[in-house]
N, CA, C and O of each residue as an XYZ file, in Angstrom:
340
protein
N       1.124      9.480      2.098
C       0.638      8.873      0.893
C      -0.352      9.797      0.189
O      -0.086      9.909     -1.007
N      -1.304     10.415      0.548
C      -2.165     11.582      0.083
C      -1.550     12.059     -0.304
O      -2.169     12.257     -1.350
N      -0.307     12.744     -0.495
C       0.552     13.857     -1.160
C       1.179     13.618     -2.231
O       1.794     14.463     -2.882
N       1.019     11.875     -2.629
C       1.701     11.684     -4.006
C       0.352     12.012     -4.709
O      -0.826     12.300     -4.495
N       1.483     11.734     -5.908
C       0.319     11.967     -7.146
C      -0.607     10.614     -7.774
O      -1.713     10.610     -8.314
N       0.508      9.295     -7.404
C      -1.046      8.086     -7.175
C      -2.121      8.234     -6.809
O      -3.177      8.053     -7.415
N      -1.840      8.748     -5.267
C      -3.162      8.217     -4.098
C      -3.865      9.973     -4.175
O      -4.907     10.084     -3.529
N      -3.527     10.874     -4.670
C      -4.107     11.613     -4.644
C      -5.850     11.733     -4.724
O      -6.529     11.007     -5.450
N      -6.420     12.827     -3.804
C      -7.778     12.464     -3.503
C      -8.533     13.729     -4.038
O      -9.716     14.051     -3.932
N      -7.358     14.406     -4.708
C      -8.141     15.712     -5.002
C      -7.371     16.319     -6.508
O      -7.523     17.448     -6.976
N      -6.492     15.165     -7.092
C      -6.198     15.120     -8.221
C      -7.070     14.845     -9.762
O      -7.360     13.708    -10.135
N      -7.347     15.858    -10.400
C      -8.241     14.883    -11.502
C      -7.688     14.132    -12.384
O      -6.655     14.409    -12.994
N      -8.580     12.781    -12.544
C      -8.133     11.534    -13.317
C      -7.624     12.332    -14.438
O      -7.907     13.516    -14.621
N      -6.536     11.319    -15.486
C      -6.090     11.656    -16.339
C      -6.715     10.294    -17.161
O      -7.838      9.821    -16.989
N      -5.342      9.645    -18.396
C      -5.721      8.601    -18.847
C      -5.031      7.296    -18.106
O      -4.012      7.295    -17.415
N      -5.769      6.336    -18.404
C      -5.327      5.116    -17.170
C      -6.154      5.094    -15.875
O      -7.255      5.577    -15.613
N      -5.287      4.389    -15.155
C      -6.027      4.289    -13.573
C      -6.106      5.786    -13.127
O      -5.156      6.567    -13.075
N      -7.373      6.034    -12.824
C      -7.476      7.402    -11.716
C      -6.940      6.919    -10.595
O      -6.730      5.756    -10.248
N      -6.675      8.278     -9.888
C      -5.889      8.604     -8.584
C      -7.195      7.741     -7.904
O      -8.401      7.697     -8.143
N      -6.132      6.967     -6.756
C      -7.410      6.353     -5.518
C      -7.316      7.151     -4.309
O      -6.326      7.760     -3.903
N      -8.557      7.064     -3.747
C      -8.217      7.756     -2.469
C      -7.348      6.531     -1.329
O      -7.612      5.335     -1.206
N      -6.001      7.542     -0.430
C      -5.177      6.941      0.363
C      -6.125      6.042      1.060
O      -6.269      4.933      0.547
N      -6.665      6.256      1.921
C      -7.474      5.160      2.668
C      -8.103      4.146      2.172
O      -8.452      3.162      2.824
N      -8.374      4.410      0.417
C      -9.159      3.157     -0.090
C      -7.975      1.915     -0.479
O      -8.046      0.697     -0.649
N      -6.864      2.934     -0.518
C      -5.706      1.954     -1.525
C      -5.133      1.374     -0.280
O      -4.692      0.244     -0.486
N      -5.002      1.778      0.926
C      -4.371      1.231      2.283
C      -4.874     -0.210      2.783
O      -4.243     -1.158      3.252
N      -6.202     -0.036      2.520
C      -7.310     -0.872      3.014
C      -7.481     -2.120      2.200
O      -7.657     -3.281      2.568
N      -7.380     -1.555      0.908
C      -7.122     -2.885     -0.247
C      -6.466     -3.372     -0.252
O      -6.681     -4.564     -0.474
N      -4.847     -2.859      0.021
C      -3.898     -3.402      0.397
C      -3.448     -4.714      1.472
O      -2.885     -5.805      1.387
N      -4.080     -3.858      2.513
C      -3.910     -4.819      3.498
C      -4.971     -5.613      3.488
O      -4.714     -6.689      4.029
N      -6.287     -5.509      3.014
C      -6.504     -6.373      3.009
C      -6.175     -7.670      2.152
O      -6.221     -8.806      2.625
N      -5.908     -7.434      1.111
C      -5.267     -8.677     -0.200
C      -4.253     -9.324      1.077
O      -4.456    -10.488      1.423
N      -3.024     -8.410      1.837
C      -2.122     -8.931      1.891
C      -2.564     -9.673      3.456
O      -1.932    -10.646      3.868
N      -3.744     -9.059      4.255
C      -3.943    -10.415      5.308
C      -4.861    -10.739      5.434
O      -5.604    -10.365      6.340
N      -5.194    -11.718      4.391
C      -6.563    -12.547      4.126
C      -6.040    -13.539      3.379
O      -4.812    -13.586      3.303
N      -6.707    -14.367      2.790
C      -6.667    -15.649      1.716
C      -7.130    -15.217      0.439
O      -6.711    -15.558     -0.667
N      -7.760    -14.672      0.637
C      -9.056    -14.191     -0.554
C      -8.257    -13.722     -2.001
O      -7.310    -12.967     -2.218
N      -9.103    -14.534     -2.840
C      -8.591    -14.487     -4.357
C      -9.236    -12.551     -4.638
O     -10.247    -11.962     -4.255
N      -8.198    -12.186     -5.358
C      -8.001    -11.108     -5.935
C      -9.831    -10.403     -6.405
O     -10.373     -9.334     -6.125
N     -10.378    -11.811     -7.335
C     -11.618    -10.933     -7.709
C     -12.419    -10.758     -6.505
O     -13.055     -9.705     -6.466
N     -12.579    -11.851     -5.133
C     -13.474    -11.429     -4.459
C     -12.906     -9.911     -3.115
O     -13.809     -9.312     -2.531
N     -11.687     -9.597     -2.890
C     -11.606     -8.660     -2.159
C     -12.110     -7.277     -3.913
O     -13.053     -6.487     -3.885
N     -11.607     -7.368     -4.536
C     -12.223     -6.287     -5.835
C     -13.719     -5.886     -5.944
O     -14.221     -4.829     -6.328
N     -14.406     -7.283     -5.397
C     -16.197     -7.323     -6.002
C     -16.400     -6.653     -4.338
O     -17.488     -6.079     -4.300
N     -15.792     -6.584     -3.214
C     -15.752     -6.345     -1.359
C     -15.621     -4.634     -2.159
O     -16.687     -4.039     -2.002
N     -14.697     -3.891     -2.847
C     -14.049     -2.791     -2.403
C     -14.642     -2.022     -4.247
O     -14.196     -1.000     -4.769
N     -15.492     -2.760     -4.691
C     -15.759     -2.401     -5.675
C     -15.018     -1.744     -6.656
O     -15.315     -0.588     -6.960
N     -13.988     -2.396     -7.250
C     -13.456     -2.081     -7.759
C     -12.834     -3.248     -8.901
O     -12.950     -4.364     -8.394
N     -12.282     -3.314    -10.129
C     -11.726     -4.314    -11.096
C     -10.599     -5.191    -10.254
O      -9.905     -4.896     -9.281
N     -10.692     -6.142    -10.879
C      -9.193     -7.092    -10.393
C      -8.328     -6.139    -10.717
O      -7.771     -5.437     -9.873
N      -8.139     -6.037    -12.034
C      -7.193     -5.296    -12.747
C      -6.259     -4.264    -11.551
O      -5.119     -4.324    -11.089
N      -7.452     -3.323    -11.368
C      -7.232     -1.679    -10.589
C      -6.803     -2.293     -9.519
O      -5.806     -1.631     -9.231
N      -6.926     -3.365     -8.512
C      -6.530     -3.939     -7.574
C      -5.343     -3.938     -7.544
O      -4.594     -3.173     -6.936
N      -4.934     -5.414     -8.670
C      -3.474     -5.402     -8.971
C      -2.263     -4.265     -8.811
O      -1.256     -4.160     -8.112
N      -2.814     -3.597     -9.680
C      -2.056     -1.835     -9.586
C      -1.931     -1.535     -8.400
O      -0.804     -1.594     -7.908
N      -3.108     -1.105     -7.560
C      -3.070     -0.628     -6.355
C      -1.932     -1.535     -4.961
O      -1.025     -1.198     -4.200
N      -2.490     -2.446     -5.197
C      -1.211     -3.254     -4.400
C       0.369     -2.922     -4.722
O       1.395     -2.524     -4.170
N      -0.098     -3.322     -5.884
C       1.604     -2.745     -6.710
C       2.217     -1.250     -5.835
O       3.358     -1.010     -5.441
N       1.103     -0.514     -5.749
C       1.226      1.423     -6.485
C       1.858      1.083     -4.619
O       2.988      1.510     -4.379
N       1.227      0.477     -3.651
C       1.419      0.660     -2.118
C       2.429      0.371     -1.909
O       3.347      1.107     -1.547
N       2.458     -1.250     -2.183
C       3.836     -2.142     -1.937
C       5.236     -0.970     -1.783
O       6.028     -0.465     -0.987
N       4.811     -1.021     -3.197
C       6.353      0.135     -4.163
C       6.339      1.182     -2.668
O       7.198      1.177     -1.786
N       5.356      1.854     -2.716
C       5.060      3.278     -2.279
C       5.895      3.176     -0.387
O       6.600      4.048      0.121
N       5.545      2.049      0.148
C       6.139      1.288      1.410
C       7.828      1.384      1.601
O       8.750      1.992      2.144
N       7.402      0.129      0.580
C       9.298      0.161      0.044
C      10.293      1.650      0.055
O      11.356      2.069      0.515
N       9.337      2.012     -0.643
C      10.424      3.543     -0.915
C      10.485      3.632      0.344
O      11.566      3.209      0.751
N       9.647      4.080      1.345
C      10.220      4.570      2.681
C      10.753      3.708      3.648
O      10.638      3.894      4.859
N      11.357      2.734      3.106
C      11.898      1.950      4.059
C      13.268      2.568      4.604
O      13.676      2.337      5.743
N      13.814      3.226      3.852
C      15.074      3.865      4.367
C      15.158      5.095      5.312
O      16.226      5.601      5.658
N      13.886      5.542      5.708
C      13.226      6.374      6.337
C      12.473      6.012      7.776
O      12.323      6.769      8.736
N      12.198      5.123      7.687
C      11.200      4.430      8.095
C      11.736      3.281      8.956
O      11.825      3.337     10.183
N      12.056      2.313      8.256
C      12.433      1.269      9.050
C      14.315      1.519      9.976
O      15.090      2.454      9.774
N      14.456      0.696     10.637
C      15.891      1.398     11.487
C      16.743     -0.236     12.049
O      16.491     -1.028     12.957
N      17.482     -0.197     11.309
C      18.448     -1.305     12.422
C      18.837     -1.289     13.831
O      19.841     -0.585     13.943
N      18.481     -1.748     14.894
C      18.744     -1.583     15.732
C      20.115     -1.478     15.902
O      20.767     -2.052     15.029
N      20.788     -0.872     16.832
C      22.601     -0.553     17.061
C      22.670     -1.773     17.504
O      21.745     -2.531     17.796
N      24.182     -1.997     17.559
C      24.583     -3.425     18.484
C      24.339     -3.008     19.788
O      24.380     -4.014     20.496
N      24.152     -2.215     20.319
C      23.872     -2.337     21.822
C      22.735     -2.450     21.961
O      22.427     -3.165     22.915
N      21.692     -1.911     21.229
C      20.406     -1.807     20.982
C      20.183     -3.672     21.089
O      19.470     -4.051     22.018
N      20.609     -4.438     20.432
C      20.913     -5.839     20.053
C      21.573     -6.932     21.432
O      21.454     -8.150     21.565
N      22.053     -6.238     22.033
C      22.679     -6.973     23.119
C      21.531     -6.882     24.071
O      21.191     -7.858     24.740
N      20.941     -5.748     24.139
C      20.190     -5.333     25.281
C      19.283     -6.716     25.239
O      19.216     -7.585     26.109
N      18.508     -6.647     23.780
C      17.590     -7.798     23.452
C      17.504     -8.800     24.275
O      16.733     -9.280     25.106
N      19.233     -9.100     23.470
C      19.812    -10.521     23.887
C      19.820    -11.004     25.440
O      19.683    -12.168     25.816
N      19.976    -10.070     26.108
C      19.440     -9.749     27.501
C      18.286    -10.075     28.234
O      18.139     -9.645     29.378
């Protein structure tokens, strides 16, 4: 994730959202996604806008997704039987 040009940590801002650093956007992430907590109070926790939040979840989610085809693996059917086992 450091190596895109989102999460970049050593990229300079342009116009729009500046680059976040990987560990800040990881952390926001997960946290929104395992907690309860309404959007402004993990933002006012990580100091940062609702807004930039939003994005950032977005920018990860997406960023996840893409490597799912990489990343994640179906187990074989034998792999599957074994389970079942």
């Amino acid at each position: 994730m450091e190596h895109t040009e989102r999460f970049s940590s050593t990229q300079r801002p342009r116009r729009g959202t500046p680059p976040t650093a990987p560990a800040t956007a990881l952390a926001v992430t997960l946290w929104y996604l395992g907690t309860q907590s309404a959007q402004r109070d993990i933002a006012g926790r990580f100091d940062i806008s609702q807004g930039h939040l939003s994005v950032i979840v977005k920018d990860v989610v997406d960023f996840v997704c893409g490597l799912s085809q990489t990343v994640n693996r179906w187990p074989t059917e034998p792999q599957m039987n074994d389970v079942k086992e």
